[in-house]
C-alpha positions as CSV (number, residue, x, y, z in Angstrom):
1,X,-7.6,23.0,28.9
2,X,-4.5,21.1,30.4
3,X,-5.2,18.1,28.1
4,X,-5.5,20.5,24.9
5,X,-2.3,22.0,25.6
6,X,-1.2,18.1,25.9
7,X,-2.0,17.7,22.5
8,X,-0.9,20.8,21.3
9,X,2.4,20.1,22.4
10,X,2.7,16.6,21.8
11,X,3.8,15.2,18.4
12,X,3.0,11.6,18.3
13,X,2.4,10.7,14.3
14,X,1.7,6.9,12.7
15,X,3.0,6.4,9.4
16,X,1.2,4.0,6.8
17,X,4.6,3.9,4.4
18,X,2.7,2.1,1.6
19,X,3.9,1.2,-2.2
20,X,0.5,2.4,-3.2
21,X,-0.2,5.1,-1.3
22,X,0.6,6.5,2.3
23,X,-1.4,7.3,5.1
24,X,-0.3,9.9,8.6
25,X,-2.5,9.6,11.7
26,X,-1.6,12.5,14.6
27,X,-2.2,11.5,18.0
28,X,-5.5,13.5,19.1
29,X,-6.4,14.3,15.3
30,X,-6.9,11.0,13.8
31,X,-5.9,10.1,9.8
32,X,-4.8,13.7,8.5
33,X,-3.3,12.6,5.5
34,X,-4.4,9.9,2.8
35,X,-2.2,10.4,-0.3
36,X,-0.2,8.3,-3.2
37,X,3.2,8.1,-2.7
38,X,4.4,9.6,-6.0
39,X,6.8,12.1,-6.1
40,X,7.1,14.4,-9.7
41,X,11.2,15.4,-9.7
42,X,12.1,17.8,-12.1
43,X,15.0,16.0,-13.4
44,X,17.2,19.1,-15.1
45,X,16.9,20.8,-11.6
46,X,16.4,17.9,-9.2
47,X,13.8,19.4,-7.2
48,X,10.1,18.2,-6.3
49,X,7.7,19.3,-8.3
50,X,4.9,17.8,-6.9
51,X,3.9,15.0,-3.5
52,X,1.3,13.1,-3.4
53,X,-2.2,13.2,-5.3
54,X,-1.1,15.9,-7.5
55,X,1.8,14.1,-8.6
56,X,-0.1,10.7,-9.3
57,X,-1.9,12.9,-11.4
58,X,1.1,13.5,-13.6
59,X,1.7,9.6,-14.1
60,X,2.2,9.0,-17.7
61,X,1.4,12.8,-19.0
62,X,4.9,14.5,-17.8
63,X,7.7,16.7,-20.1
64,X,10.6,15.0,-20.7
65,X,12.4,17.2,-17.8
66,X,9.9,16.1,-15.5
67,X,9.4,12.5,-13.7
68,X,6.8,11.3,-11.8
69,X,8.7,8.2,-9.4
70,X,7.0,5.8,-7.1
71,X,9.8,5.4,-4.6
72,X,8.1,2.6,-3.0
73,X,8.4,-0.5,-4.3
74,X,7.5,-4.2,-2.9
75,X,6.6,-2.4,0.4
76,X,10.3,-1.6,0.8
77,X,12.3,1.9,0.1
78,X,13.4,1.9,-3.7
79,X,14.9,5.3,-3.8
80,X,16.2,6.4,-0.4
81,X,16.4,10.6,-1.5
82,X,13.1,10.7,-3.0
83,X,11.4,8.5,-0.5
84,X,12.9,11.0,2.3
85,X,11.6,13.7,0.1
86,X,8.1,12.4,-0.2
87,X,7.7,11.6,3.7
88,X,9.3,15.4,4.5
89,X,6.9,16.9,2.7
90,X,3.7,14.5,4.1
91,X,5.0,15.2,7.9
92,X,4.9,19.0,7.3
93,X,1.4,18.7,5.7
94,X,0.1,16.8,8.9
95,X,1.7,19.5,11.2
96,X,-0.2,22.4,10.0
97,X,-1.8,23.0,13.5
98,X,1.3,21.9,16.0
99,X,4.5,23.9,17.1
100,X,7.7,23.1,15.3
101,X,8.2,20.0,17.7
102,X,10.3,17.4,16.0
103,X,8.0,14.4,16.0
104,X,8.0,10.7,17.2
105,X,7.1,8.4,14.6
106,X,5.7,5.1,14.4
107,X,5.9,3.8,10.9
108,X,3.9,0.9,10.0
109,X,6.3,-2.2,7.7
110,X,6.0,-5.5,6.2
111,X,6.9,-8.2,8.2
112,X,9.3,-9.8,5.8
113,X,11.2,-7.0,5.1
114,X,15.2,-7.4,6.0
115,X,17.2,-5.4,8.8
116,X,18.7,-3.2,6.0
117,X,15.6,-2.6,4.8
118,X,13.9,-1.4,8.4
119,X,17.4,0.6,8.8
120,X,16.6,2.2,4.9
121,X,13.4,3.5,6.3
122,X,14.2,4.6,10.0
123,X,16.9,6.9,8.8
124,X,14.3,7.9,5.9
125,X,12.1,9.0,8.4
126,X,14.8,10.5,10.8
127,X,16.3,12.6,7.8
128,X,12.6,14.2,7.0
129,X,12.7,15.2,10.6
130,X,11.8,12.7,13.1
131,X,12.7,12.6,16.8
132,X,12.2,9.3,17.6
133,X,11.5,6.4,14.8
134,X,9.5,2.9,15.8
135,X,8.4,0.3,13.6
136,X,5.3,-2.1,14.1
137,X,4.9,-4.8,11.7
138,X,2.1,-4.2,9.5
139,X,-0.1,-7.3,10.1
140,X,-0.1,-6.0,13.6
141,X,-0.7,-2.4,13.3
142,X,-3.9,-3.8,10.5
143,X,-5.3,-6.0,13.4
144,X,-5.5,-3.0,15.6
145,X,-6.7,-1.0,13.1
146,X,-9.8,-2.9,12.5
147,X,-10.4,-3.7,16.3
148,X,-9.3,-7.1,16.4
149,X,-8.1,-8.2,19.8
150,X,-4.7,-8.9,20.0
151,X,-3.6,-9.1,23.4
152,X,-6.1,-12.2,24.1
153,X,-4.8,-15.5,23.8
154,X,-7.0,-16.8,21.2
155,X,-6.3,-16.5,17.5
156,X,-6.9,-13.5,14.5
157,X,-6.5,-14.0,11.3
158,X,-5.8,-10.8,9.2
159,X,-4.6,-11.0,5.4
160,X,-3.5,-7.1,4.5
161,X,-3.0,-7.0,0.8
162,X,-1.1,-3.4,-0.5
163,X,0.1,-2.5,-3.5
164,X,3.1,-3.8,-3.4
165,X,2.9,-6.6,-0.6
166,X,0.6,-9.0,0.9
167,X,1.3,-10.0,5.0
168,X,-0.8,-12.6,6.0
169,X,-0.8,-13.5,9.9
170,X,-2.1,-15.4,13.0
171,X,-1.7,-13.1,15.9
172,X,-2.2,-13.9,20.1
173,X,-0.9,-12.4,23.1
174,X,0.6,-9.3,21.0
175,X,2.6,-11.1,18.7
176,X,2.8,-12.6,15.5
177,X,2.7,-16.6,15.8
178,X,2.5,-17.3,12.0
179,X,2.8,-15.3,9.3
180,X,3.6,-15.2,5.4
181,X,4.5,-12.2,3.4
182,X,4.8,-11.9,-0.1
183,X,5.9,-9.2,-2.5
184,X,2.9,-9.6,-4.5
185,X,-0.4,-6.9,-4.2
186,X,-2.5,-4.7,-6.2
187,X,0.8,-3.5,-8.2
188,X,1.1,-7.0,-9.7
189,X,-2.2,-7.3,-10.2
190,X,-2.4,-4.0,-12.3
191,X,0.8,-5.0,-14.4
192,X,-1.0,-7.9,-15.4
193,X,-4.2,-6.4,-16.3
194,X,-1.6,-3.9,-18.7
195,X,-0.2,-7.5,-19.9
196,X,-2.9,-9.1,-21.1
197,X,-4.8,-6.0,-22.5
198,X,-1.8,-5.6,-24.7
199,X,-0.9,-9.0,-25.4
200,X,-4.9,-9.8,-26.3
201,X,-6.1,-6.5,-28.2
202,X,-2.9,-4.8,-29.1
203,X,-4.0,-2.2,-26.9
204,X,-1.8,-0.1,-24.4
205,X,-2.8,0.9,-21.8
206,X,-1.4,3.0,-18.5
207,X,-1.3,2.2,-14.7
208,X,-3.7,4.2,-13.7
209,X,-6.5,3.1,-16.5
210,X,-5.3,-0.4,-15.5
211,X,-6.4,0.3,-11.5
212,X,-9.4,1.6,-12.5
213,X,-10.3,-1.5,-14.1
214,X,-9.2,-3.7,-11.0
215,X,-11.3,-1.2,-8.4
216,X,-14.4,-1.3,-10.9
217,X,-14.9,-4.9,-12.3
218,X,-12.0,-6.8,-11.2
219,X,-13.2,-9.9,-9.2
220,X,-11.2,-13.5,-8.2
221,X,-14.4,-15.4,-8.7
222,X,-16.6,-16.0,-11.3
223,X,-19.8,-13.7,-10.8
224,X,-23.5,-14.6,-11.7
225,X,-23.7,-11.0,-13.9
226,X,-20.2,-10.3,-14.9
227,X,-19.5,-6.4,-15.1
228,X,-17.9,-4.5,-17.9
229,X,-16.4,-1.1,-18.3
230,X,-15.2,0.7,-22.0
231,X,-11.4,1.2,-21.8
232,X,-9.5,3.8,-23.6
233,X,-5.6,3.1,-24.9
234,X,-3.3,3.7,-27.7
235,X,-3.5,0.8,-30.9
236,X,0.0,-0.7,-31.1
237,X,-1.0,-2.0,-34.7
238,X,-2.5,1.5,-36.1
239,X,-0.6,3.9,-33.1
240,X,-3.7,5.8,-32.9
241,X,-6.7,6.1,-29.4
242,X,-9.0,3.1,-29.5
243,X,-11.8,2.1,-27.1
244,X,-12.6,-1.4,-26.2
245,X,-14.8,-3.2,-23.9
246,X,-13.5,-5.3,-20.8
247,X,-15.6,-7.9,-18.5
248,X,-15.1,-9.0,-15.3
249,X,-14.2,-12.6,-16.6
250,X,-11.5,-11.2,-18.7
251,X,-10.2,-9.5,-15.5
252,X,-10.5,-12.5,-13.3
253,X,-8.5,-14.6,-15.9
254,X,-5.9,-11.6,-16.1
255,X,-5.4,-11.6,-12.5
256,X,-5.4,-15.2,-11.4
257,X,-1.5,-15.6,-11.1
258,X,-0.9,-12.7,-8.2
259,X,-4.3,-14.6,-7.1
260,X,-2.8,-17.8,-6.9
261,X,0.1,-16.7,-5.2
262,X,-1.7,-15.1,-2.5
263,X,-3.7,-18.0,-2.1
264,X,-0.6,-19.7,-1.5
265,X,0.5,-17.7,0.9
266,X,-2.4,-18.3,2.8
267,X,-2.0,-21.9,2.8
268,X,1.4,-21.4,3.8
269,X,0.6,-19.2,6.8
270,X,-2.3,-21.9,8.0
271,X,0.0,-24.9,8.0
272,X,2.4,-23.1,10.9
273,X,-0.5,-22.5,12.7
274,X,-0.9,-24.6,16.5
275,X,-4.4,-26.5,16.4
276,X,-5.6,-24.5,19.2
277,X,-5.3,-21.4,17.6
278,X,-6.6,-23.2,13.9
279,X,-10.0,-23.6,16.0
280,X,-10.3,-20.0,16.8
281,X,-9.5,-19.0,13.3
282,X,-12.6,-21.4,11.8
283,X,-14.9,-20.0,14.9
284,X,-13.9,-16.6,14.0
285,X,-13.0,-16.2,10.5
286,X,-10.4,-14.6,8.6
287,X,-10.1,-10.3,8.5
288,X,-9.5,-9.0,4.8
289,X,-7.7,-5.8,5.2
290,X,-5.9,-3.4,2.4
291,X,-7.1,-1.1,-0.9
């Protein structure tokens, strides 16, 4: 009873700020909230139409008065109001079931990011409401997501690629002993699937047709049975709807540069990496993490 009442009355929440999409996890409830963070604005009022999955829904297919934003971008805070917007209206969805108790917040960032970008999104997060604001890096808060253990003194490997970043790190002993992070993730890999779709077929095509394509056949290698999927656009030549047919191949050719450059960044983060800790990585492998 006492340790119900605990919960009840504590307001502990973890914060997933993602380009992609954000994620809230409330101490004694677990993940309560997995949603895009899009925000639909109506512009002649400036008030939010729609959070969330309801407003990636409106991507592309808005009135003029009404626009569907992304205030994420590169893993970073793009548009301070709207972002602040966004995470007020997440934090009072994941407190359906708890007394109006301001919350503490732990809110998960890139590792890269500068101090006036970690200040950007503390007083994001204290404006929507917060008590008290922390931030982990995310390569840490991945590896204890997935179990790894980090307080040993041996060496994890976890790459965490996002929509709009990629961290890639060794971690020991609760910290972060080498690490690489990139603004490049899913989002460039979309925008390049758009690119060459248009620049090979004349065909245009929108974001979220172009994730589809990544999640369904996109691969970085080339597969035994390549895949394919019909894809539905507007003809730049004739302006009218046109289907086509995409294959895997097409797609791993379309998305080898943000590829390569994660690749890269993997290299990178290996070569500041102490021998001793090298050896654990080849004895345990590397953890993907991301999506």
């Amino acid at each position: 009873m006492i340790s119900k009442l605990s919960n009840f009355l504590t307001n502990d929440v973890a914060i997933d700020l993602g380009t992609a999409n954000t994620l809230v996890f409330v101490k004694g409830s677990g993940i309560v909230l997995n949603e895009p963070s899009v925000v639909a604005v109506d512009q002649s009022t400036k008030k939010v139409y729609a959070v969330g999955l309801e407003a990636k829904a409106m991507l592309g297919k808005t009135p003029e008065h009404i626009e569907a934003i992304r205030p994420m971008k590169d893993g970073v805070i793009a548009d301070f109001q709207i972002t602040e917007m966004m995470l007020r209206e997440f934090i009072r969805k994941s407190q359906k079931k708890k007394l109006f108790i301001r919350p503490r917040i732990v809110i998960a960032v890139p590792s890269g990011i500068t101090e006036v970008e970690k200040r950007a999104v503390r007083d994001s997060a204290e404006h929507a409401g917060a008590r008290e604001v922390y931030l982990i890096a995310e390569p840490i808060a991945a590896a204890i997501g997935v179990g790894l253990p980090v307080d040993k003194p041996s060496g994890n490997m976890i790459i965490d690629i996002g929509g709009g970043t990629t961290e890639i790190a060794v971690i020991a002993l609760d910290g972060i002993v080498a690490n690489s992070s990139i603004r490049v993730g899913g989002d460039e890999m979309d925008d390049a699937i758009v690119s060459y779709v248009k620049r090979t077929y004349n065909l245009l095509i929108g974001e979220q047709t172009a994730e589809t394509i990544k999640i369904k056949i996109g691969t970085a290698v080339k597969m035994d049975k390549p895949l394919s999927m019909e894809v539905k656009g507007r003809d730049l030549v004739a302006g009218i709807p046109k289907n086509l047919k995409l294959t895997s191949d097409e797609i791993r050719d379309a998305i080898s540069e943000p590829i390569s450059q994660i690749v890269e960044a993997l290299k990178n983060a290996l070569e500041q990496t102490p021998p001793e800790l090298a050896a654990d990585i080849v004895d345990r492998g590397i953890v993907m993490t991301g999506g």
